[in-house]
C-alpha positions in Angstrom: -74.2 -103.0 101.1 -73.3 -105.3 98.1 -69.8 -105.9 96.6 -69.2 -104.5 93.1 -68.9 -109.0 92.4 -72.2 -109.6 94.2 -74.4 -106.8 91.6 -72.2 -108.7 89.0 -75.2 -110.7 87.7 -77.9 -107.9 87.6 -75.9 -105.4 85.8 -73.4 -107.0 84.1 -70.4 -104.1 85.0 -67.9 -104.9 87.5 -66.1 -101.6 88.6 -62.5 -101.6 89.9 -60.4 -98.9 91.4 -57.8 -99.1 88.5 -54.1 -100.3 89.8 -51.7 -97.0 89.7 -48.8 -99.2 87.8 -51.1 -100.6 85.4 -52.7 -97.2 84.8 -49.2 -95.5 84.4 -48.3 -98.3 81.8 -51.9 -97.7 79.7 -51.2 -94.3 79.7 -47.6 -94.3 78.2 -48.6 -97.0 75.4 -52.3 -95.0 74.1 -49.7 -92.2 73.8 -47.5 -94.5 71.5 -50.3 -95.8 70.0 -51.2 -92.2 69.1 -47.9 -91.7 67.5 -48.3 -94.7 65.5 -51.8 -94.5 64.0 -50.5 -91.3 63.1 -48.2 -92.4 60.7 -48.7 -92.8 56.9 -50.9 -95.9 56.0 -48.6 -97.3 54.1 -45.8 -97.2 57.0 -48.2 -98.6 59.7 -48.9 -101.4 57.3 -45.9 -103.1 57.2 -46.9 -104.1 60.6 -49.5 -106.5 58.8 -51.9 -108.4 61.0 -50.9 -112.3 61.5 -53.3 -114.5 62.7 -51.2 -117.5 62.2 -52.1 -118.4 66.1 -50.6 -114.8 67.5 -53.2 -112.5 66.5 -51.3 -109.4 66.6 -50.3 -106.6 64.0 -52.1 -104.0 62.4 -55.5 -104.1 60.9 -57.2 -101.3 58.7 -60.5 -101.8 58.4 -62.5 -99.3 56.2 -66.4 -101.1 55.7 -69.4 -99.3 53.8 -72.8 -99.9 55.2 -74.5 -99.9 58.6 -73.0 -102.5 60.3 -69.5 -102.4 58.8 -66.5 -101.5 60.7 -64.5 -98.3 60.0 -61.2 -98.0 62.3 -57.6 -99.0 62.5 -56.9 -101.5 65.5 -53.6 -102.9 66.9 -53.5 -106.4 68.5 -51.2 -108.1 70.9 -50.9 -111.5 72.6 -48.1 -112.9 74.7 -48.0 -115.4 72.0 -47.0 -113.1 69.5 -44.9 -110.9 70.8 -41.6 -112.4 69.6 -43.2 -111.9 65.7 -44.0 -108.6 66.6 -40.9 -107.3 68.3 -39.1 -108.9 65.4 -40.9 -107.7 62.7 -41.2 -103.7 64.4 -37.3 -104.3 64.6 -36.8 -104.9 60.9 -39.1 -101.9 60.2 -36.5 -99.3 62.0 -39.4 -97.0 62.6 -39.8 -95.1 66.0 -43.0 -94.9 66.7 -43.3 -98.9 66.2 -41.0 -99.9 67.6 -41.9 -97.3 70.8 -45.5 -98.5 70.4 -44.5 -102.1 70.4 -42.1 -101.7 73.7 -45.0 -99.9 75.6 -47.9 -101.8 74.6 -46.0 -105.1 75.5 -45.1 -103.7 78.9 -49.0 -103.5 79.3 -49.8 -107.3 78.8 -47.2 -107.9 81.5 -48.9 -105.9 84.2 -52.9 -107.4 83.6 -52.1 -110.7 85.1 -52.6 -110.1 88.8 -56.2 -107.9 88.3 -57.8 -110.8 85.9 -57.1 -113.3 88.5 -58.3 -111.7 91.0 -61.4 -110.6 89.7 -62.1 -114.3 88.4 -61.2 -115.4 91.9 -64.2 -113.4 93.1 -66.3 -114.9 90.7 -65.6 -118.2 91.2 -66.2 -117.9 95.1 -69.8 -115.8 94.3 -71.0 -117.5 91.4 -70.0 -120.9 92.6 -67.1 -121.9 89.3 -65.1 -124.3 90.1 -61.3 -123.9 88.8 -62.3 -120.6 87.1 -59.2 -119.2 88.6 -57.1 -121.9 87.2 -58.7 -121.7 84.1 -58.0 -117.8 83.7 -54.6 -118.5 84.6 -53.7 -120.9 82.2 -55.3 -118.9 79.3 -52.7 -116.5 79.6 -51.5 -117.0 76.0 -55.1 -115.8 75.4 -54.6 -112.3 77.1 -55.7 -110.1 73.8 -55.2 -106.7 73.7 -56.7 -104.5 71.3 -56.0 -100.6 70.5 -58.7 -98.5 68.6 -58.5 -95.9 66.6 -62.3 -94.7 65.7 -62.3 -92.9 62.6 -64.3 -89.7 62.5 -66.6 -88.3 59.7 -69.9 -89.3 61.8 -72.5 -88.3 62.6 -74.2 -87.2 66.5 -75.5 -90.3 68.1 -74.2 -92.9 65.2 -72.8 -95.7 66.7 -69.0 -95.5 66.1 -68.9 -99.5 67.0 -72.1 -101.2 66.6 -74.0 -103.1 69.1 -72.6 -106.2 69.7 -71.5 -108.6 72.6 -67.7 -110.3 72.8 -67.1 -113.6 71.5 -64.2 -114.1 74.4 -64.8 -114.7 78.3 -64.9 -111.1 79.6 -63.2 -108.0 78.5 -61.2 -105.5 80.6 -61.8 -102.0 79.5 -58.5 -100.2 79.5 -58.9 -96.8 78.0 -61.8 -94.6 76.1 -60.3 -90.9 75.2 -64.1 -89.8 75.2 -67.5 -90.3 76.5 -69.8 -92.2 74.3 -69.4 -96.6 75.4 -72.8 -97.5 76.5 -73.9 -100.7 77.5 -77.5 -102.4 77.2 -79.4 -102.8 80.8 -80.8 -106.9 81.2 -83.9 -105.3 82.6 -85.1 -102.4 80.9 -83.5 -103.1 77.8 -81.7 -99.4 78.0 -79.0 -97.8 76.3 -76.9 -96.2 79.9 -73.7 -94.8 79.5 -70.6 -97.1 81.0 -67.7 -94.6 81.5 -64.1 -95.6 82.5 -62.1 -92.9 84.3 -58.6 -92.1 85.8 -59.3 -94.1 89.0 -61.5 -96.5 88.0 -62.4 -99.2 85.7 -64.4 -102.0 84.1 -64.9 -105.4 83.2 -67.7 -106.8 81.6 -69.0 -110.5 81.1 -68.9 -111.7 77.2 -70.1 -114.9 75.4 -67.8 -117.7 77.0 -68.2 -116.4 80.3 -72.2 -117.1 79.8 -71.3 -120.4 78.5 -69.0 -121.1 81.7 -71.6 -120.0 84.2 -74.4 -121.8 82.8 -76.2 -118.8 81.9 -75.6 -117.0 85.8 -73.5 -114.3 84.2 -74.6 -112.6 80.5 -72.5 -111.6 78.0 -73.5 -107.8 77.9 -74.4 -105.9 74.6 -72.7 -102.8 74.2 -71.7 -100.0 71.6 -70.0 -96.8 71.2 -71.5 -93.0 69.7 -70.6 -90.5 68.5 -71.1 -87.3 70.5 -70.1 -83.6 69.1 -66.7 -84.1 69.7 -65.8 -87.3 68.3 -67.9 -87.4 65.0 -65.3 -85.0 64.2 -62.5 -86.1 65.4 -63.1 -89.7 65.8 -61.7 -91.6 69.3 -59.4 -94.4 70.4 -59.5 -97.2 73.2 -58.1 -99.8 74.3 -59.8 -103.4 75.8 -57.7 -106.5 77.2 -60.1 -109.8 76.1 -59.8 -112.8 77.8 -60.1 -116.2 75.9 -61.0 -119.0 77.9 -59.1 -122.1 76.5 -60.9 -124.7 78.3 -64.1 -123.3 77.1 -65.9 -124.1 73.9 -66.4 -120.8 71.2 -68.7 -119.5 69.4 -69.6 -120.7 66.2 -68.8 -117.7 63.9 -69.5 -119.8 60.6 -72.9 -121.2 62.1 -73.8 -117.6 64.0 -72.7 -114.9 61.8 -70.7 -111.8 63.1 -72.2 -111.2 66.7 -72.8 -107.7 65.5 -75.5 -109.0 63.2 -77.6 -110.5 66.8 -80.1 -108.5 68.0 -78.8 -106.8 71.2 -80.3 -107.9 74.6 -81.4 -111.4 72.3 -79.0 -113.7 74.1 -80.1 -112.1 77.8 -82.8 -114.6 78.5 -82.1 -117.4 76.0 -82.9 -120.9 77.2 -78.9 -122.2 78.1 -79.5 -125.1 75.6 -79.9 -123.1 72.7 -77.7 -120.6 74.3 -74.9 -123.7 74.1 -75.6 -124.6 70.5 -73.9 -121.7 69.1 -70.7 -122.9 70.6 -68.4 -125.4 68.9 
């Protein structure tokens, strides 16, 4: 019988039984982050997103149009944590400064699961330092909370197809059915659950780069199902920037969720390679 790191190639999904602490910890901060999306727009917003090399705060995003991108998302790095604890501190809210205390004690605990699923890729798949590299990207560790807005309708994607610009992302939380991923062989939409017990992490664009085209970033989306085109949904995702690793070149490429999905599966690794800068 294969390993869930040996089917890693063919289907793209490595499942995980989901560490209890960890779990615990996810729990307690999607909770938080409940409490805080809750809170009046204008409130949440002095939280503003900084991308002055932390990449953390709030982001409202409310696009028109097919493609466009209607949620509210909360980002954290170990980089910017200081900012963030500093700047949920001067706010004297609650919620934030709960939210901020719970979803930091998150990024702590992903450490020993990321290495030791890119340990078992660097062993199967034959990448040298992989491990190391993972390791010393921890400044990198990005985690993202969702808030899906509702007002949908049944079988609309809720986050359009698209792959991930970072190494591989570790699926932390989905409130409700509806993240489906796109097969490499069949070219099918399948649904991709993450449960209580266990979990997922999926190859994205500089993992493909790394391997040399042996593991795919996989195309993925979210729908809306009777439930949530209601009431909308939230997650939560850990990315992984590798920063040895050359990335993609958004000014050259375009937002990733304007490629085809599936168009990068069997794309010579020399054109593959010239969207990265």
């Amino acid at each position: 019988m294969k390993s869930p790191i040996q089917d890693f190639a063919q289907t793209g999904i490595f499942r995980l039984q989901y560490p209890a602490e960890l779990r615990v910890a996810v729990l307690k901060a999607q909770q938080s982050w409940t409490d805080f999306w809750q809170l009046p727009t204008a409130v949440k917003k002095r939280l503003p997103y900084s991308n002055d090399g932390a990449g953390v705060g709030y982001e409202l995003k409310e696009g028109i149009g097919l493609k466009a991108d209607r949620k509210e998302n909360f980002d954290l790095t170990i980089q910017g944590l200081q900012w963030l604890r500093d700047h949920a501190a001067a706010m004297g809210n609650y919620h934030a400064l709960e939210f901020t205390k719970d979803a930091s004690a998150v990024l702590r605990l992903l450490k020993p699961s990321l290495l030791e699923f890119a340990r078992q890729v660097e062993v199967e798949y034959g990448i040298p330092g992989f491990v190391k590299e993972v390791d010393q990207s921890e400044d990198g560790y990005f985690i993202r909370f969702i808030h899906y807005f509702g007002d949908r309708e049944d079988g609309e994607e809720t986050a359009t197809a698209h792959v991930d610009q970072s190494g591989f992302t570790f699926h932390l939380f989905e409130s409700d059915p509806g993240l489906q991923c796109l097969t490499y062989d069949t070219r099918e939409w399948v649904d991709m659950p993450v449960s209580e017990g266990e979990t997922v992490i999926i190859p994205a664009m500089q993992l493909q780069h790394r391997s040399d085209g042996k593991l795919r970033a996989l195309a993925h989306r979210v729908v809306a199902n009777a439930q949530t085109k209601v009431c909308g949904r939230t997650s939560a995702v850990c990315f992984v920037r590798q920063t040895h690793t050359p990335v993609y070149d958004k000014e050259k490429g375009g937002r990733l969720q304007e490629i085809p999905p599936g168009s990068t599966y069997d794309m010579a690794l020399e054109q593959f390679k010239a969207m990265f800068k």
